[in-house]
C-alpha positions in Angstrom: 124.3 15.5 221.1 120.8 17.4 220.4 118.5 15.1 218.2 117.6 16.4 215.0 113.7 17.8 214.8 112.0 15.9 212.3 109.6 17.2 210.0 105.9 15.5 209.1 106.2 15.8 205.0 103.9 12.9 203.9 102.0 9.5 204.6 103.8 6.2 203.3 100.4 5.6 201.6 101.6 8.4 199.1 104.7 6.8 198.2 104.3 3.6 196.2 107.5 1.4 196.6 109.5 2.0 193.7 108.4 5.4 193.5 109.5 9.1 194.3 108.2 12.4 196.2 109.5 15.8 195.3 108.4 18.0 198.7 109.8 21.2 200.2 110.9 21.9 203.3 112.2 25.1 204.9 112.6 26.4 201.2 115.0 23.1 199.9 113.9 21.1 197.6 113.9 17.3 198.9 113.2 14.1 197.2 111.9 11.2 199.1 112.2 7.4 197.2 110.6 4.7 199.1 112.8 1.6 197.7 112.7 -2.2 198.5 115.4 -1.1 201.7 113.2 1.7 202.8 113.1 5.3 202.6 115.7 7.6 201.4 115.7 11.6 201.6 117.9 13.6 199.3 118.6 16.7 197.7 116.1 16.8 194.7 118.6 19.0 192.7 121.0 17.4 190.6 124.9 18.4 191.3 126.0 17.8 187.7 123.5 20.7 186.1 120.4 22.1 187.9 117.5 19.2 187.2 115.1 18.4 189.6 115.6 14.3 190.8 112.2 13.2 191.1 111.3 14.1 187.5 114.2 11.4 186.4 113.4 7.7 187.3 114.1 5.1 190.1 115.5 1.9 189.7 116.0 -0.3 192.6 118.3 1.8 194.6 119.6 4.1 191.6 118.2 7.2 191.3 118.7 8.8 187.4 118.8 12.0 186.4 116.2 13.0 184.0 118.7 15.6 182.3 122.0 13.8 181.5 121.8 10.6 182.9 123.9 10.8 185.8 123.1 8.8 188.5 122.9 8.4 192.6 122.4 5.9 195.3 119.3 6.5 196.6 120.8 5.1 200.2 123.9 7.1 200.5 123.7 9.8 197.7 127.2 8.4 196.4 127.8 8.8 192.4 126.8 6.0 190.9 127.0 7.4 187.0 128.7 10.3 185.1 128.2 13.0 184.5 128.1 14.0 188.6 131.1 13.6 190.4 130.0 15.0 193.9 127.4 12.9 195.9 123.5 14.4 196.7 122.9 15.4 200.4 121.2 13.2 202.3 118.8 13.4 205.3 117.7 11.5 208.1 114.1 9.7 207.1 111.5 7.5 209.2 108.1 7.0 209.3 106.0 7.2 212.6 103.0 5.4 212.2 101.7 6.2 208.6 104.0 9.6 208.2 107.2 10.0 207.0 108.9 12.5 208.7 112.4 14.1 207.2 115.2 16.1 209.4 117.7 18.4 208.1 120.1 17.8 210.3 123.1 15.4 209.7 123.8 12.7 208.9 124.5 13.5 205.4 127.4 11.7 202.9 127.7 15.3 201.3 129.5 17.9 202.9 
């Protein structure tokens, strides 16, 4: 199995705890939330209606939609809230020294 190529997109000193990242990466639209369990990478649009994630807010591991309130797990992408019914797509997140780095590759709750 080929590891997936990760991708430098910031440096943890950007990203308070508690806080979100919207970057972009090979033309998607990512969000990255730095949580009390660690960094999470997700699709940054909303799969109820088209709202972009990091404009809504971040509590513990519950990421809000700033549009209609649905909400995600910030760990798994899994529902959390209506309006959504289908999960955000994940990515694969670390941080090397001081920069996070993001792969598009699986894995990914989402199909």
């Amino acid at each position: 199995m080929q590891e997936p190529e990760f991708h430098r997109i910031a440096s943890a000193a950007q990203i308070a705890e508690g806080k979100m990242l919207e970057v972009e990466l090979e033309g998607r639209s990512i969000v990255i939330c730095r949580t009390r369990d660690g960094w999470h990478a997700l699709d940054n649009v909303c799969t109820h209606a088209y709202a972009k994630m990091h404009e809504g807010r971040l509590r513990g591991n519950r990421l809000i939609c700033p549009l209609h309130g649905a909400s995600f797990d910030c760990r798994t992408g899994a529902v959390l809230g209506a309006p959504a019914i289908t999960p955000l797509k994940t990515y694969a997140v670390r941080c090397v020294g001081d920069d996070v780095e993001v792969a598009l590759q699986p894995p990914s709750s989402a199909k």
